[in-house]
NUFI-805301 format. One record per residue (C-alpha): residue in one letter; x, y, z. Coordinates in steps of 0.5 Angstrom, whole numbers, always signed. Example, Ala and Ser with C-alpha at 12.3 -4.5 7.8 and 13.67 -1.06 7.14 Angstrom:
{guke 'A', {+25, -9, +16}}
{guke 'S', {+27, -2, +14}}
***
This chain:
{guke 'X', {-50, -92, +30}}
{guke 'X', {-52, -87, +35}}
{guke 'X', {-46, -83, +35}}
{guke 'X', {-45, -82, +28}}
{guke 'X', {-52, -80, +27}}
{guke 'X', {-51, -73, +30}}
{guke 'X', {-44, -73, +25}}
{guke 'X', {-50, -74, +19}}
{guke 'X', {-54, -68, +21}}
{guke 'X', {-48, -64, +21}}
{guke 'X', {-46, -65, +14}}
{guke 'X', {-53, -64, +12}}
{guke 'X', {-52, -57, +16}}
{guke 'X', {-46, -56, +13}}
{guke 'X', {-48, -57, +5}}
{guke 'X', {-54, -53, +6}}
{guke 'X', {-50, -47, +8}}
{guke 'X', {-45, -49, +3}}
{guke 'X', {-50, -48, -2}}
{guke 'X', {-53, -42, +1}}
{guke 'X', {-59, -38, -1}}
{guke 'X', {-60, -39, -8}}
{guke 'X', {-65, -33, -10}}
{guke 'X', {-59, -28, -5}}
{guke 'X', {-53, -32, -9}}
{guke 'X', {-57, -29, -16}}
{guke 'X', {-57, -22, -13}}
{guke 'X', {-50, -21, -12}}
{guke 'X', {-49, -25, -19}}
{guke 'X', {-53, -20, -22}}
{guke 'X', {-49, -14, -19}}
{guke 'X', {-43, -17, -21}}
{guke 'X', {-41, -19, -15}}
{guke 'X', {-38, -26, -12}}
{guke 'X', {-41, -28, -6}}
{guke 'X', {-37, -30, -1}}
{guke 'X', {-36, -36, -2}}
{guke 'X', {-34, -36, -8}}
{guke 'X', {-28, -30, -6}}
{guke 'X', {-25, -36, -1}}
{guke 'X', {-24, -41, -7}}
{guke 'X', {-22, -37, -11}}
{guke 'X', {-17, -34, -7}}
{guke 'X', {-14, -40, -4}}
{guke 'X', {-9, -45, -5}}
{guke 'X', {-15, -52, -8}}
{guke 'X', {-18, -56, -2}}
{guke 'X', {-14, -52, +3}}
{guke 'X', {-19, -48, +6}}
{guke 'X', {-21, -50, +13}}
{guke 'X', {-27, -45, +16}}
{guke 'X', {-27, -45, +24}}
{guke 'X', {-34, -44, +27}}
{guke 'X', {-39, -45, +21}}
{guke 'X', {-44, -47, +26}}
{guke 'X', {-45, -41, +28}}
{guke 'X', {-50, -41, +22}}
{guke 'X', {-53, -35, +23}}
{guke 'X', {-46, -30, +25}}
{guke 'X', {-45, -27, +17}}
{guke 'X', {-39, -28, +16}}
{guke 'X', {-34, -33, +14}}
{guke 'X', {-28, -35, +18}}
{guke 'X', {-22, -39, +17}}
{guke 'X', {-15, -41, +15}}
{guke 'X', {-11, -45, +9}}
{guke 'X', {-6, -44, +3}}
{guke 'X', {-4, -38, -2}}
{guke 'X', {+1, -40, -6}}
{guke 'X', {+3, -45, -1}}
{guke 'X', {+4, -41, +5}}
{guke 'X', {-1, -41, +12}}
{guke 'X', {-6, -34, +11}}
{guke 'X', {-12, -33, +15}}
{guke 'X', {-19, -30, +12}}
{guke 'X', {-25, -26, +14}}
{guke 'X', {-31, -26, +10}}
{guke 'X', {-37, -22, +10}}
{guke 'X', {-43, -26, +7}}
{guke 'X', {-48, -21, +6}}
{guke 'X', {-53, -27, +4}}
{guke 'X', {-54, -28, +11}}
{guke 'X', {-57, -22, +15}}
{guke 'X', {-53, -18, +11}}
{guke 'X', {-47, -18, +14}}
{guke 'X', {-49, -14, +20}}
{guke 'X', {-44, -13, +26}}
{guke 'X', {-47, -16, +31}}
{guke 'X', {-44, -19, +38}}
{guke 'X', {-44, -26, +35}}
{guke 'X', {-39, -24, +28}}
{guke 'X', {-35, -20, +32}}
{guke 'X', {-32, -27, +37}}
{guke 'X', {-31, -29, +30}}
{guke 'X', {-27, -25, +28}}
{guke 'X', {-23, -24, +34}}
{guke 'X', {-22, -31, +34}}
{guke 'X', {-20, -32, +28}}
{guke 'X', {-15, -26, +29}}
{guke 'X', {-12, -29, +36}}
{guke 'X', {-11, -34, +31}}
{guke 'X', {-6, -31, +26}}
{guke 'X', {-2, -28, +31}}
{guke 'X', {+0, -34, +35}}
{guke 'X', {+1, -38, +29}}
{guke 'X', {+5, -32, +26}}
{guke 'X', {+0, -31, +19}}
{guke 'X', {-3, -26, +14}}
{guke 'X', {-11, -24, +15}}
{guke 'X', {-15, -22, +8}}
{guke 'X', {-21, -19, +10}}
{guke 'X', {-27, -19, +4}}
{guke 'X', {-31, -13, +7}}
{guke 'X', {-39, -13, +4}}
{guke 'X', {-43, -10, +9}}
{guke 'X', {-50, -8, +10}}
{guke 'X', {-47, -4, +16}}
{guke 'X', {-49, -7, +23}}
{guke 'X', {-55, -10, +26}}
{guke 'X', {-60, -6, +29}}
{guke 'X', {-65, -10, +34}}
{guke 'X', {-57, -10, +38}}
{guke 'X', {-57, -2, +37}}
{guke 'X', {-51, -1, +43}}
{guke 'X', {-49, -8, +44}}
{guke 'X', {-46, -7, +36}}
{guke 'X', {-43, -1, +37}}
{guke 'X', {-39, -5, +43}}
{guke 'X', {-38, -10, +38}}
{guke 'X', {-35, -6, +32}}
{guke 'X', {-30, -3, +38}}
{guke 'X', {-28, -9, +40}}
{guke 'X', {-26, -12, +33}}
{guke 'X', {-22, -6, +31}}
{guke 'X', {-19, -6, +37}}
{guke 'X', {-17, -13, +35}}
{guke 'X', {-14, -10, +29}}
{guke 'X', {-10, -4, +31}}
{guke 'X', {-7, -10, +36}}
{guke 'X', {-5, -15, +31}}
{guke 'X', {-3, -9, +25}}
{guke 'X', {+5, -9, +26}}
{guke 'X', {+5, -16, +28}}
{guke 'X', {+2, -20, +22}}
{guke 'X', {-1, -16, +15}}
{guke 'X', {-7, -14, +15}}
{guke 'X', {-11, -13, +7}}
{guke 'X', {-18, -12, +6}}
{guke 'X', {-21, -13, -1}}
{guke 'X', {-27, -9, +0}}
{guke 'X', {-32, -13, -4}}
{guke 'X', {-38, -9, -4}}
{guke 'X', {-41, -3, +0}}
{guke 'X', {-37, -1, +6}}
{guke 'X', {-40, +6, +9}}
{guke 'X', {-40, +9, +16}}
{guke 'X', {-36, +6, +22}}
{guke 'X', {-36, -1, +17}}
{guke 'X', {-30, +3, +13}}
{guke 'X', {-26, +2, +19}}
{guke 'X', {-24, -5, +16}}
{guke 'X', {-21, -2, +11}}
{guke 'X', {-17, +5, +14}}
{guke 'X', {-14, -1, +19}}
{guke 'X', {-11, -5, +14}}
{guke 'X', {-4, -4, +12}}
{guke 'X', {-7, -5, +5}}
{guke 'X', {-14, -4, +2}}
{guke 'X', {-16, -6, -5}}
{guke 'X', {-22, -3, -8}}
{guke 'X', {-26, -6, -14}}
{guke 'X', {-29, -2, -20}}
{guke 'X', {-37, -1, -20}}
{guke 'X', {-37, -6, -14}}
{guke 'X', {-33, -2, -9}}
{guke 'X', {-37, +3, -4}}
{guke 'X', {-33, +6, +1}}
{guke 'X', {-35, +12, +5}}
{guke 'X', {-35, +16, +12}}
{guke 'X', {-43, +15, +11}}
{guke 'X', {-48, +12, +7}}
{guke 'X', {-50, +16, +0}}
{guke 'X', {-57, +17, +4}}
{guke 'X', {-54, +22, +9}}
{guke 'X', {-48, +25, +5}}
{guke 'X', {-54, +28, +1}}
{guke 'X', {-58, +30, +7}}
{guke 'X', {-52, +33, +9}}
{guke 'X', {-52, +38, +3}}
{guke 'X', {-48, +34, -2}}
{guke 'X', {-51, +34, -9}}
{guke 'X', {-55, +28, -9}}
{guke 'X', {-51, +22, -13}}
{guke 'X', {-51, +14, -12}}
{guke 'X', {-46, +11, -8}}
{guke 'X', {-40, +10, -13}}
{guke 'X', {-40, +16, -15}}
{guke 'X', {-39, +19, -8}}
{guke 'X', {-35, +13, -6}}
{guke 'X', {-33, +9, -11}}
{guke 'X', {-26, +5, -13}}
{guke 'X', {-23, +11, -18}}
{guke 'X', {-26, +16, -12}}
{guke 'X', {-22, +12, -6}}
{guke 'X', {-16, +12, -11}}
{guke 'X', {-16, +19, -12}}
{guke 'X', {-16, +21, -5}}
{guke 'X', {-12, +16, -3}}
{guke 'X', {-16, +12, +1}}
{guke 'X', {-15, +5, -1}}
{guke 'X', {-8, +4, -4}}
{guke 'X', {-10, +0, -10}}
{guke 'X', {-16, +0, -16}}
{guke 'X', {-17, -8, -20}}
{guke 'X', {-22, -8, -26}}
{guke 'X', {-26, -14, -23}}
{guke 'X', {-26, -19, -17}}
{guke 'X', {-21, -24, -20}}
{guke 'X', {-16, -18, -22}}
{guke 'X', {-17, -16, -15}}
{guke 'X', {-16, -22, -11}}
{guke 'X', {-9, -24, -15}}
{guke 'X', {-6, -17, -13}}
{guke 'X', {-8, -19, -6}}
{guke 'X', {-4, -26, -7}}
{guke 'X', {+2, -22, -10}}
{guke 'X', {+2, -17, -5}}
{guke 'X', {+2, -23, +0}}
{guke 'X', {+7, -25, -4}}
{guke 'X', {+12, -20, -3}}
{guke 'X', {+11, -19, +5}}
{guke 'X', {+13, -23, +11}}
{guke 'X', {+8, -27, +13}}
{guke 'X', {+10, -24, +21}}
{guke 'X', {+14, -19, +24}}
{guke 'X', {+19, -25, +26}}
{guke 'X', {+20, -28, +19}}
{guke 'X', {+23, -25, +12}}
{guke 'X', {+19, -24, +5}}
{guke 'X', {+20, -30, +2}}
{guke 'X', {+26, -30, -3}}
{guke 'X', {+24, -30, -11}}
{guke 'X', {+31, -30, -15}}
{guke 'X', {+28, -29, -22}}
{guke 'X', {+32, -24, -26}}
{guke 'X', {+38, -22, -29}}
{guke 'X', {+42, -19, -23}}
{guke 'X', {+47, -15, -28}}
{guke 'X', {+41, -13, -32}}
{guke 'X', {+44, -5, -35}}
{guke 'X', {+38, +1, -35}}
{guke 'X', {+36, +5, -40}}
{guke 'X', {+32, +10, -37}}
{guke 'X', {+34, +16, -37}}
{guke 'X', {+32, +20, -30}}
{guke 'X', {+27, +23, -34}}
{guke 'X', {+21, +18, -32}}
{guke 'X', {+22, +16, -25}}
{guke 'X', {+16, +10, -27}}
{guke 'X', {+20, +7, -32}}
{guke 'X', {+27, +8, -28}}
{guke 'X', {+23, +5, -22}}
{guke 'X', {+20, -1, -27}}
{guke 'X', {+27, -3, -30}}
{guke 'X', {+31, -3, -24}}
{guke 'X', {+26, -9, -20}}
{guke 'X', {+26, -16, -22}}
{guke 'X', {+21, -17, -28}}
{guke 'X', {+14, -17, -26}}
{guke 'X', {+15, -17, -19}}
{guke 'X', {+13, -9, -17}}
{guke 'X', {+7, -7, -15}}
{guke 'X', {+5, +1, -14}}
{guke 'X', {+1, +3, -8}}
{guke 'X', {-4, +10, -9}}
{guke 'X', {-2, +11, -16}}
{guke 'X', {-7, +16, -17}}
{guke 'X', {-6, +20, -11}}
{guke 'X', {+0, +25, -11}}
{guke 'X', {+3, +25, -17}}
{guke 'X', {+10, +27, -15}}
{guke 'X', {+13, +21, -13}}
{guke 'X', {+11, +13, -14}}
{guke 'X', {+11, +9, -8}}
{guke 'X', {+12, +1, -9}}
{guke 'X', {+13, -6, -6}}
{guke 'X', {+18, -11, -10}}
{guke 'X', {+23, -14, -11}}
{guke 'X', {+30, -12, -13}}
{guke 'X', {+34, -18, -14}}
{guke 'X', {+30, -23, -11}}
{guke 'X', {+30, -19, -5}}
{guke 'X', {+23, -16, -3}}
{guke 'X', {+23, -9, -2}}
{guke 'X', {+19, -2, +0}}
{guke 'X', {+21, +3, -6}}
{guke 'X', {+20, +10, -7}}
{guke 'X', {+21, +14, -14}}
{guke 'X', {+21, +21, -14}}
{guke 'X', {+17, +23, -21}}
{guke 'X', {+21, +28, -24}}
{guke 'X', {+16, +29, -31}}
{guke 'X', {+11, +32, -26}}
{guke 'X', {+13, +39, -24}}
{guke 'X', {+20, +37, -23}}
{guke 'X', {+18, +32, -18}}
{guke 'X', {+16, +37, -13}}
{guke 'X', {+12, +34, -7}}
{guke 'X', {+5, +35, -4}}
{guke 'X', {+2, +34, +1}}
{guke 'X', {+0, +27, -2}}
{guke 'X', {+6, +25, -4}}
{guke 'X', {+9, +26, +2}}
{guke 'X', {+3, +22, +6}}
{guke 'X', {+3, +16, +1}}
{guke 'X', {+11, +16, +2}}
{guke 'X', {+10, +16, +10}}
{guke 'X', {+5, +11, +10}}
{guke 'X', {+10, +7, +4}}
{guke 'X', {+16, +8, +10}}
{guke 'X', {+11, +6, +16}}
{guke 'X', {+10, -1, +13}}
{guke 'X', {+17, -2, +11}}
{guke 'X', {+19, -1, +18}}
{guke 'X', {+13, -6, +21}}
{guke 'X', {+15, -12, +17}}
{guke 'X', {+23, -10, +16}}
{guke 'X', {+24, -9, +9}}
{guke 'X', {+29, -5, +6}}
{guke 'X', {+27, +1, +4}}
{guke 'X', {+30, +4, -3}}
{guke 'X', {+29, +12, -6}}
{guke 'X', {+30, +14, -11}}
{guke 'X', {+30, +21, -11}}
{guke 'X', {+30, +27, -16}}
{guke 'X', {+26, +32, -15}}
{guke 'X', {+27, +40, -14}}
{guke 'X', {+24, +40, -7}}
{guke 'X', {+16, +42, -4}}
{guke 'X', {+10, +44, -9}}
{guke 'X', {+8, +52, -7}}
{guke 'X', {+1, +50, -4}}
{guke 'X', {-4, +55, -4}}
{guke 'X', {-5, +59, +2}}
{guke 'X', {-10, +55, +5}}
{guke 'X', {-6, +49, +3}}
{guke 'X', {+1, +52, +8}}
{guke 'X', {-1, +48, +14}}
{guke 'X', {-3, +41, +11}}
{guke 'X', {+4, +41, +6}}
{guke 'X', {+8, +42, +13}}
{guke 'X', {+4, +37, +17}}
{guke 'X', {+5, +32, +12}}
{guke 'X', {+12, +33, +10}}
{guke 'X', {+14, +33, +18}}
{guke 'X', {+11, +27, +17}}
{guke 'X', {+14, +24, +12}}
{guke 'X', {+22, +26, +15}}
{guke 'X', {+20, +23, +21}}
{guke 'X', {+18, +16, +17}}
{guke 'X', {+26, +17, +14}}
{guke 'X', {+29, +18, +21}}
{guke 'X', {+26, +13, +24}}
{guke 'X', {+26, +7, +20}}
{guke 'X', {+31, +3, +22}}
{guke 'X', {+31, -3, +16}}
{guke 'X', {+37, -2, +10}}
{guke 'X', {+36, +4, +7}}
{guke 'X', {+39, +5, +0}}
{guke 'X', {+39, +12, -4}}
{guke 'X', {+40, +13, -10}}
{guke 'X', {+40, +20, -12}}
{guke 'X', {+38, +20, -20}}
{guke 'X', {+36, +28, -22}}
{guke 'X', {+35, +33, -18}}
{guke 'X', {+36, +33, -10}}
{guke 'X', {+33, +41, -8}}
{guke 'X', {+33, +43, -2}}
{guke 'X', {+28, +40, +3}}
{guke 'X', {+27, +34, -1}}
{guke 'X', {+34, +32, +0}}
{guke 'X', {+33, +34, +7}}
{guke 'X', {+28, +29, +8}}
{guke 'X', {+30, +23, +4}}
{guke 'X', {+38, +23, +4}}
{guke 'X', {+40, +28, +10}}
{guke 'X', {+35, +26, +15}}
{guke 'X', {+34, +18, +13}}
{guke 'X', {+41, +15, +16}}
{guke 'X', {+42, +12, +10}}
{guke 'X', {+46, +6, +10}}
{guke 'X', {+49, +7, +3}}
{guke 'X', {+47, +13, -3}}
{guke 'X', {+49, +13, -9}}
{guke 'X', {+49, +19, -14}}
{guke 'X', {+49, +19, -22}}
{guke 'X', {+54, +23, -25}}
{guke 'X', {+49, +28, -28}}
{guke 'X', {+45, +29, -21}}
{guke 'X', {+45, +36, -17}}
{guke 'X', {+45, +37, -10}}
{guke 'X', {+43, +44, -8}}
{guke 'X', {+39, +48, -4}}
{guke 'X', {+36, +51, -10}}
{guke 'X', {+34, +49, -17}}
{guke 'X', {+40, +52, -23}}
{guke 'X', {+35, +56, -25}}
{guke 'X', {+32, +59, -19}}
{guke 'X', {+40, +60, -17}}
{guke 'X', {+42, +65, -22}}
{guke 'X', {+36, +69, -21}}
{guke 'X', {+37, +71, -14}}
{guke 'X', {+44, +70, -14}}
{guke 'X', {+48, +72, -21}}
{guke 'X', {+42, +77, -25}}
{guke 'X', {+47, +82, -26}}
{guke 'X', {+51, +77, -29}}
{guke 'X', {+46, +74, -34}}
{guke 'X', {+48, +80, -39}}
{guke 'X', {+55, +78, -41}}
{guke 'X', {+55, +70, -38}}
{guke 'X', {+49, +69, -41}}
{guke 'X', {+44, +66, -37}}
{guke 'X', {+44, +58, -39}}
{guke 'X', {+52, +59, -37}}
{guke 'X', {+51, +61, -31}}
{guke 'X', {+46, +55, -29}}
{guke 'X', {+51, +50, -33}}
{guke 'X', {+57, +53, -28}}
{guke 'X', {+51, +51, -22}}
{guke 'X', {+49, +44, -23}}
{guke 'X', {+57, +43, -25}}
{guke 'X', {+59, +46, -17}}
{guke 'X', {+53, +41, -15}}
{guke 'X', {+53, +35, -20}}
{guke 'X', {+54, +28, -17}}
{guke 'X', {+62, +28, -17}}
{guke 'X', {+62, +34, -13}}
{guke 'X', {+57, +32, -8}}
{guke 'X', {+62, +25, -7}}
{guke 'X', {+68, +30, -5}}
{guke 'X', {+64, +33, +0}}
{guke 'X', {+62, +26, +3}}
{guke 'X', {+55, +27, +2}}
{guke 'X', {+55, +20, -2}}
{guke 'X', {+58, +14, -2}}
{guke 'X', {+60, +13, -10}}
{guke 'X', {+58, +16, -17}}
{guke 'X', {+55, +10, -21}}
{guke 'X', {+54, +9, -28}}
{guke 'X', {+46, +10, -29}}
{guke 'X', {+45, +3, -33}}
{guke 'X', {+50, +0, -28}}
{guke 'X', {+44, +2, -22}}
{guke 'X', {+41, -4, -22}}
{guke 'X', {+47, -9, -19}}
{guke 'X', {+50, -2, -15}}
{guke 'X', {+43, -3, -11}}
{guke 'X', {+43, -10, -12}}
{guke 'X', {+50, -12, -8}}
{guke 'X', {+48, -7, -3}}
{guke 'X', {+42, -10, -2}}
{guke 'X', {+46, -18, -1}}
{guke 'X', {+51, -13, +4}}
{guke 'X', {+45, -11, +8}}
{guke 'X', {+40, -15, +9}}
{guke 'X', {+43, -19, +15}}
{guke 'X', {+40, -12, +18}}
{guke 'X', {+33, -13, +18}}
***
């Protein structure tokens, strides 16, 4: 009997902190938000949840592993009703076993960020904490994905959990996500507003600080289940395999719209795009495409020509950099009528960034596929088909490939022909000497396809490929 006592008064332990804080847990209710707790279970396979450490009562997070959709992921949960969530040496060894775990077992990390920031009476010892916990991170990121939902406030040094993660998603009205808390950026000379006006889901979206934006927790906690869905679950395995969709499915998009060309050629449902509301040039998604899952980048021909910015060509390079750690292959589709005139303060950030994203092409290593759809103008074929290496690029019949764009062409080069030629002539006779057929017999693409025949072109080359990775 003695030694089933001490057994007793730890699963009387271990109910009270199942139960929690009621008058906290009304708080968070009252603020819209879920408590920690509550975010595990409704992330988690039913009853497969096990927590590590939760003696450690006093620690304000959550830590352990269980099941998504049948597959091992380990979580870290901040709980913000003990102690607020406060960094403090104690959370930290949580989280950094919790992450030493993963990457022996070879499985996926979802953060839960709800955070007071840290611990004052530790004062230099948290600094150290938050330091060693990042540090962890950095390690572990390339070897198993790293998510964070962000499930509250996130300011100062606390925002690092989600600028590590390879992907961070933010709630509406619930989401704070800022370099300082509200309170300084005022003192600092900003207009006094609340946190979510300073850094709120929409504010992180625009400036392309979290990649994606869900309407409520349980919105957000399913894009997190189908993004895990879609990558391996480490560097040494593949993404699950998911055949789902008719392979020779035809296209009926016209090149004119890059999202809808984009949505009809992956798997029905199965796409999910990273920073949609942030440089609006190009699309940058994760999906799958025959059942394969891949990284996929569309240039957005309907927005000033699917010119690139200095955004699009960071939210491309990010997209290509996680392709590259967890071996997926990488599909472009590319129609864009080169770089985006930046304004003269704007020059050196445009060059850094598409240095940036040229560099991301080169050294992906993974299947890369083109197909070029529109337009290719100069430095934007340089970067996405010229530098990239790619394994297979295809073009469609109607795309151009040139250094200039038809209409710029003839006005630097035949102006004095435009009186008896007429000028839409002459820019007929430039996208012909450019088109796809004529790209292909100079050897800069492999075939010319049938636009609705895309889909089963990138498909088999995928099947071809994938033995790659």
């Amino acid at each position: 009997m003695g030694k089933i006592e001490p057994l007793k008064k730890w699963e009387k332990k271990r109910l009270e902190l199942l139960q929690g804080d009621k008058e906290k847990i009304k708080l968070q209710h009252d603020k819209g938000k879920k408590t920690a707790r509550e975010r595990i279970v409704a992330f988690f396979d039913a009853g497969s949840f096990v927590e590590l450490g939760a003696l450690n009562e006093e620690s304000g997070v959550i830590c352990g592993y269980g099941l998504s959709f049948e597959r091992p992921v380990y979580a870290v949960a901040q709980d913000i009703t003990v102690k607020g969530a406060a960094m403090s040496k104690k959370q930290a060894d949580k989280i950094i076993n919790t992450l030493s775990l993963a990457k022996k077992a070879g499985a996926p990390v979802v953060f839960f960020t709800d955070t007071e920031g840290f611990n004052v009476k530790e004062d230099a010892l948290t600094l150290k904490a938050f330091g060693e916990v990042f540090a962890a991170i950095s390690k572990l990121s390339g070897i198993c994905p790293i998510i964070t939902l962000v499930a509250g406030e996130c300011c100062g040094i606390a925002a690092q959990f989600a600028m590590l993660s390879d992907i961070s998603i933010a709630v509406e009205d619930v989401s704070v996500l800022m370099p300082f808390t509200p309170a300084v950026m005022v003192k600092a000379g900003n207009a006094p507003k609340d946190g979510k006006a300073l850094g709120g889901a929409k504010v992180a979206a625009v400036q392309g600080s979290c990649a994606l934006t869900a309407n409520d927790e349980d919105e957000a906690i399913a894009s997190l289940k189908k993004l895990l869905e879609l990558l391996p679950s480490s560097v040494d395995g593949k993404a699950p395999f998911a055949d789902s969709d008719d392979i020779n499915r035809l296209l009926s998009a016209d090149g004119k719209d890059g999202f809808k060309l984009a949505s009809e050629l992956v798997d029905n449902g199965s796409a999910i795009e990273l920073y949609p509301e942030y440089g609006a040039g190009v699309h940058t998604f994760f999906a799958r495409i025959g059942g394969y899952s891949c990284a996929l980048v569309a240039s957005e021909p309907s927005v000033d020509g699917g010119r690139l910015d200095s955004k699009s060509c960071n939210k491309t390079a990010r997209l290509l950099r996680l392709a590259a750690k967890y071996n997926l292959p990488v599909v472009s589709l590319i129609s864009s009528d080169g770089l985006n005139v930046p304004a003269e303060e704007g020059q050196g950030e445009l060059m850094l960034s598409f240095g940036k994203m040229m560099r991301a092409y080169a050294l992906v290593k993974v299947p890369k596929i083109n197909v070029v759809y529109g337009n290719a103008i100069g430095a934007s074929y340089v970067a996405s088909v010229a530098c990239s290496g790619a394994d297979l690029s295809l073009v469609w019949p109607n795309a151009m490939v040139a250094s200039l764009t038809k209409e710029l062409a003839v006005h630097v080069f035949e102006a004095d022909k435009i009186i008896d030629e007429g000028k839409e002539a002459l820019e007929e006779a430039y996208a012909k000497a450019n088109d796809g057929m004529a790209v292909a017999k100079l050897g800069l693409a492999d075939e010319v396809i049938h636009p609705t025949e895309t889909r089963k072109h990138v498909i088999a080359a995928l099947e071809l490929l994938y033995t790659k990775l």
